[in-house]
Each structure stands twice: as structure tokens, then as C-alpha cells.
N, C-alpha and C positions, 0 to 999 in steps of 0.2 A: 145527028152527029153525037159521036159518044161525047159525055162530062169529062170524065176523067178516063186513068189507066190505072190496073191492078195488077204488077208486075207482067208488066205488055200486054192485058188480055184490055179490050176496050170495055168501057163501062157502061150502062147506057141505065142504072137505075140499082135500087138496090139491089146488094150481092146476097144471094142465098146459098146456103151448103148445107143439102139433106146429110143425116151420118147416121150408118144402121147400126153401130157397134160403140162402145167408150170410144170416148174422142178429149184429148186438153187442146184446148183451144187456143190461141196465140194472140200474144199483144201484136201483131199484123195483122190478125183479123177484126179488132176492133170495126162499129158499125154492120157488122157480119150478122145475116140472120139465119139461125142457124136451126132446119127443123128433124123430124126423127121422119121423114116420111119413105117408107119402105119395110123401116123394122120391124123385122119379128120378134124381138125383144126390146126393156126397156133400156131405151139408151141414157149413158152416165154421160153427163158434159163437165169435165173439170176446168175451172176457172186460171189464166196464167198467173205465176206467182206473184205475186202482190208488189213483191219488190219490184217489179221489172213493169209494172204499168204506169204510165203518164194518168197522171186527173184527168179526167173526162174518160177514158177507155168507156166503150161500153158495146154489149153483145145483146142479141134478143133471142129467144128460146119457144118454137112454136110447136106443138103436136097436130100431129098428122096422122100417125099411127095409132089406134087405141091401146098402145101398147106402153105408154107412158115416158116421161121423162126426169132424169134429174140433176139439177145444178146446183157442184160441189164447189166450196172455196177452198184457194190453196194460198196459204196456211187453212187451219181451219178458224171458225170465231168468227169469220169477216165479213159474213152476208147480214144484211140491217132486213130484219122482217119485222112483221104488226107484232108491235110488242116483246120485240129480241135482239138486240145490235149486234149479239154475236153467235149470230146463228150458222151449222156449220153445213149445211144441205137447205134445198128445195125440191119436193117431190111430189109428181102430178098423182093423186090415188083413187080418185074416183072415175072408175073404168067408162060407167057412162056418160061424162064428162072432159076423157083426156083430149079427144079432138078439137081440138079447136083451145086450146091451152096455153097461154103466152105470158112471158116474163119478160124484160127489160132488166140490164142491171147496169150499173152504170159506179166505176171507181171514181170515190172523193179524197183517196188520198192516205184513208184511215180504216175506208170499210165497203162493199159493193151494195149500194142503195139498191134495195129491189120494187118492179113495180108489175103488180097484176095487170096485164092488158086485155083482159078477156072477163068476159062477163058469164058467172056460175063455175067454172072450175071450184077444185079444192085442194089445196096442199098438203102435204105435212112438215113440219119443217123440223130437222135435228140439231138438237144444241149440246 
């Protein structure tokens, strides 16, 4: 039996949405995992605007494609990386590396806390 419902579709575990092209992601999709698998190119994910997200929002960002991915804050300045609280991108760059690529980010309110969830990837991150 499905847990929940997501605008009447039954839920039965987490939601995933592959996207082969830019995609801004929505504060409705918070808990959304969201991966690039299909792409022929690297796909951009823009973050919903800041203003409009609840504390707690949070999205996850996996590679599929060796094609790369990258997660934009909007405004810019609000993504918290190793050593940058206001970093304006996250970008997967090492091609032998991008599969298997995971982020977590998660709004406090002030800035989107990021976390590496995969082990060897490499970013780059623009400030």
C-alpha cells in the first residue's frame, strides 16, 4: 500500500525525476531525487528561489550520465561548500568520476547546506 500521495499519483518510496536538459526545480519537489540519466549533455539544475522555500526544503542530485551535472543557487552566494558559505554553483568535472555523483542540499533558512554523498567524485565550485 502506497505511504503517501503526490498530487494523486500514489507513492510507494522515494520520488525520482531523471531531466536531460536545464531544469529549476520547485519548492513542491522538495525530497525529490533528482538524476541526469539519459543526457547527452551536462544538465544545469537551478535551485527554487530562496525566498519561497520553507527550512528544511531539500533536493538530492545523482549522476547517471557521464555527462555531468550542475547545481545552481538562485539568488546566487547561497550554496555553503568546504570552505565557501557563499558559493554560487556545484559542478561534477571529472568525467571518470561523474557516475555515480551525489549531492544533497538542504535550506536553513540563510543558505543551502551541501553534502557529498558519494564516495571519489570531484567538484568545482564557483563563487
Amino acid at each position: 500500500m502506497p505511504a503517501s500521495s503526490n498530487a494523486g499519483n500514489a507513492v510507494f518510496g522515494q520520488i525520482i525525476k531523471a531531466k536531460t536538459a536545464a531544469y529549476t526545480v520547485t519548492v513542491a519537489e522538495s525530497g525529490v531525487l533528482f538524476t541526469n540519466r539519459g543526457a547527452t549533455a551536462a544538465v544545469n539544475f537551478t535551485l527554487p528561489l530562496n525566498s519561497t522555500c520553507p527550512i528544511g526544503t531539500w533536493f538530492e542530485f545523482y549522476g547517471v550520465s557521464a555527462t555531468g551535472f550542475t547545481i545552481t543557487s538562485n539568488p546566487a552566494d547561497t550554496l555553503v561548500v568546504k570552505n565557501d558559505a557563499t558559493a554560487d554553483t556545484i559542478t561534477t568535472t571529472t568525467t571518470s568520476l561523474i557516475i555515480g555523483a551525489a549531492v544533497k542540499v538542504i535550506w536553513d533558512g540563510t543558505g543551502w547546506l551541501t553534502f557529498n554523498e558519494s564516495v571519489g567524485p570531484t567538484y568545482a565550485i564557483a563563487t
